[in-house]
N, C-alpha and C positions, 0 to 999 in steps of 0.2 A: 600345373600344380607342382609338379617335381622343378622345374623350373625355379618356382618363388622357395619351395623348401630350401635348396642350393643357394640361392641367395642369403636368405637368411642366415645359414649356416656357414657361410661364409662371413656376413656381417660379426655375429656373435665372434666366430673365432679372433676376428680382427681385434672386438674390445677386450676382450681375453688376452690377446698377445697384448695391449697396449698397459692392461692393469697390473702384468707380470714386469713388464717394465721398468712402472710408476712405481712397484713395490720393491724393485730392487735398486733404483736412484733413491728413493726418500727412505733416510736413515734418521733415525732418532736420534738428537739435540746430547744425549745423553753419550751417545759412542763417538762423538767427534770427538778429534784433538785437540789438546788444551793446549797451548804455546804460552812460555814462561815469559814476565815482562821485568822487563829492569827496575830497579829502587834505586831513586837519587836519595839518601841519608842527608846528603848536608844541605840540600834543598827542602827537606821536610823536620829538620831542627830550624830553620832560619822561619820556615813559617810558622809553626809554632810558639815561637819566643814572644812571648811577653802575653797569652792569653792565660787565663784563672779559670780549670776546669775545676773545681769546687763548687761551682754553681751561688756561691754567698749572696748575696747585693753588697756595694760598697760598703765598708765601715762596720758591718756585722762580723760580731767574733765565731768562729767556727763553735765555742761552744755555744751560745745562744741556739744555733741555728741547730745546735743539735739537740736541744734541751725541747724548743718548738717541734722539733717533729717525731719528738718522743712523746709532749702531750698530745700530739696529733693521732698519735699510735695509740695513746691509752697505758706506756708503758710495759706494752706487752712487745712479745718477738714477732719479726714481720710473720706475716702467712704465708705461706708456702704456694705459688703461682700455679693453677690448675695446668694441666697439660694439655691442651684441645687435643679430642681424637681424629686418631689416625687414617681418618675418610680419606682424607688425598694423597696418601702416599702408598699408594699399590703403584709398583714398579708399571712404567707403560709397555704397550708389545714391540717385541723386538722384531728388527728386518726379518732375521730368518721365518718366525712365527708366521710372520703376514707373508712370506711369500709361500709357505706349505701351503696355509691356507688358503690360498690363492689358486694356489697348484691343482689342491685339491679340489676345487671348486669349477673349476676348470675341466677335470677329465671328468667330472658327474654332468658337465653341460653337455659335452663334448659325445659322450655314450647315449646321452639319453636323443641328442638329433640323429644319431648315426640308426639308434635304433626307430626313429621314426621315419628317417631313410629307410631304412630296409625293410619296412613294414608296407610302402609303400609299394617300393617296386618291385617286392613280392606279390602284388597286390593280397593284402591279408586284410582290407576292410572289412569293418562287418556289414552280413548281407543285410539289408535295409527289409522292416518287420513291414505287412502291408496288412491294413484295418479288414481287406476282403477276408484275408485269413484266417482272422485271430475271431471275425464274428461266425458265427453256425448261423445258417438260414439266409443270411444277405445274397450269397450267390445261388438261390434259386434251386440249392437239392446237391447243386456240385459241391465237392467238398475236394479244394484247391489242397490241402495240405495234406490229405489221404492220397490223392493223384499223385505230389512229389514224392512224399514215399517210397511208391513203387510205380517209378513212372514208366518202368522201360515194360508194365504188366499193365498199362492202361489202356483203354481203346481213346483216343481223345478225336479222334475224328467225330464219336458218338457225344462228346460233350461239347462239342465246338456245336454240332448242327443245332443242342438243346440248349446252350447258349442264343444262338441267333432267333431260335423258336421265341424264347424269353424276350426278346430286344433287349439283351444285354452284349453289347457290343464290342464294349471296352472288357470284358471276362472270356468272350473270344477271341481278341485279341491275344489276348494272355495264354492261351489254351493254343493258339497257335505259336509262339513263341517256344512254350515248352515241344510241341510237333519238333520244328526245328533243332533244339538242344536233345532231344530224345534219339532223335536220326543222325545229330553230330556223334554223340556217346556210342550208339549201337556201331558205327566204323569207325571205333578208335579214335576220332580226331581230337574229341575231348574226353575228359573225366569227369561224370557227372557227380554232384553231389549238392544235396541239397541245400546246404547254407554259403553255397560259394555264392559270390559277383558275378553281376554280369563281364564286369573288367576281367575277372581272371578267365572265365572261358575265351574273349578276347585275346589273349596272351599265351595262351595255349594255343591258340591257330595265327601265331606268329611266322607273315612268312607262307602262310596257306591264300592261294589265290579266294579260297574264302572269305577270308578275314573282313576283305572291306563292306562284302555283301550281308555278313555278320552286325556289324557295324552301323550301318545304316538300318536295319531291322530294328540294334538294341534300341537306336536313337527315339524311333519312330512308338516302340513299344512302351519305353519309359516316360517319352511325352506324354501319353495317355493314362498310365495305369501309374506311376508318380507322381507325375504332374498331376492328377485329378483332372484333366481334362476331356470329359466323355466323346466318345464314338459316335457319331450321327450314322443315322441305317444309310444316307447316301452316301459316308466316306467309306464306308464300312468294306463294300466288294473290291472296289480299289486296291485297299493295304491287305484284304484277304490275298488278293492273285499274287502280290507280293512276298508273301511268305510261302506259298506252293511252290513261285518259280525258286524259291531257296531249297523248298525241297527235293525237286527236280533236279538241282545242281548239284544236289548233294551226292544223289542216285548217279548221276553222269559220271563226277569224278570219282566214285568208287570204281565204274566202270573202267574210267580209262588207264587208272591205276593197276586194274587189274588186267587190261592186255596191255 
């Protein structure tokens, strides 16, 4: 995913350099230069000669012609030509204007991917809500969000067994996963807290021979209890001894840490 983000934010900045560009070659029609042209005079007296801008027809006298279009008029003074309003003449936007704009449009892109970059590889998603929790009575008595709480004051060995009692499989699953995060927290290895990710515990045992045994746990746990995928009571012993031998390892390398 960080991967395709970096793309993209590379892409965007591309069309962004390309539109800063485009606004600084296209200049409005208005601020070009005007280059003066020559007048030939004796060339435009020669064509002129001999035309009648009076507008008459042959052989009418100028007064006739103006006697007719004073009864055309009524005798009265002409009227006075309406002015059409001034809709289209708001000056257009100038280089500079479009390229602020631009500019500016630009660092508001440019902040808001950096900040989902860094949101990112913070890992600072939010923790994902799960239906078990939020309903009272579905997990059988256990109460999942009293247990995170105060998890490092639970017994969950005791809720893991009354889980399996129940054949709910896929809730001790989950009650075993917290075991494991309970036992990372209590030797320091991570920081427990209830609305983190599983990613960020991840990343915090960056570098810990743990990590990948972490890892593959998350994978296996989220398959089930995100994915909605239920726990059969014959998968069930399998991925149990899985998670003990994480806790087992967990006990070791404090051990050997500490001689």
């Amino acid at each position: 995913m960080c991967v395709h983000l970096l793309k993209a934010c590379s892409l965007l900045l591309l069309l962004l350099a390309g539109n800063l560009a485009s606004a600084q070659a296209a200049r409005p029609y208005t601020e070009s230069a005007i280059e003066p042209q020559s007048f030939d005079r004796e060339r435009w007296a020669s064509a002129k000669e001999g035309i009648d801008y009076s507008g008459q027809p042959p052989g009418q006298e100028p007064s006739e012609q103006a006697g007719d279009n004073g009864n055309q008029r009524g005798g009265g003074e002409r009227q006075p030509q309406q002015t059409p309003p001034d809709a289209y003449n708001s000056p257009p936007m100038s280089s500079e204007m479009a390229t602020m704009l631009l500019k500016g449009l630009s660092f508001i892109g440019i902040a808001v991917l950096l900040a989902f970059l860094i949101r990112y590889l913070l890992g600072l998603q939010r923790a994902p809500r799960n239906e078990k929790i939020r309903r009272p009575g579905r997990s059988g008595g256990i109460d999942l969000e009293q247990i995170e709480e105060r998890l490092h004051e639970a017994e969950l060995q005791d809720y893991i067994r009354q889980a399996v009692e129940q054949g709910n499989y896929t809730l001790a699953l989950r009650l075993h996963y917290l075991e494991v995060l309970k036992q990372l927290s209590g030797r320091k290895l991570i920081l427990w807290k209830k609305d983190k990710t599983n990613r960020q515990y991840l990343n915090e045992l960056s570098g810990h021979p743990l990590q990948q045994h972490l890892t593959e746990l998350t994978r296996i746990f989220e398959h089930h209890w995100y994915g909605r995928h239920p726990l059969a009571a014959d998968d069930y012993p399998a991925l149990a001894n899985r998670f003990r031998q994480m806790e087992q390892q967990i006990a070791e390398s404090l051990t050997a840490h500490a001689e």
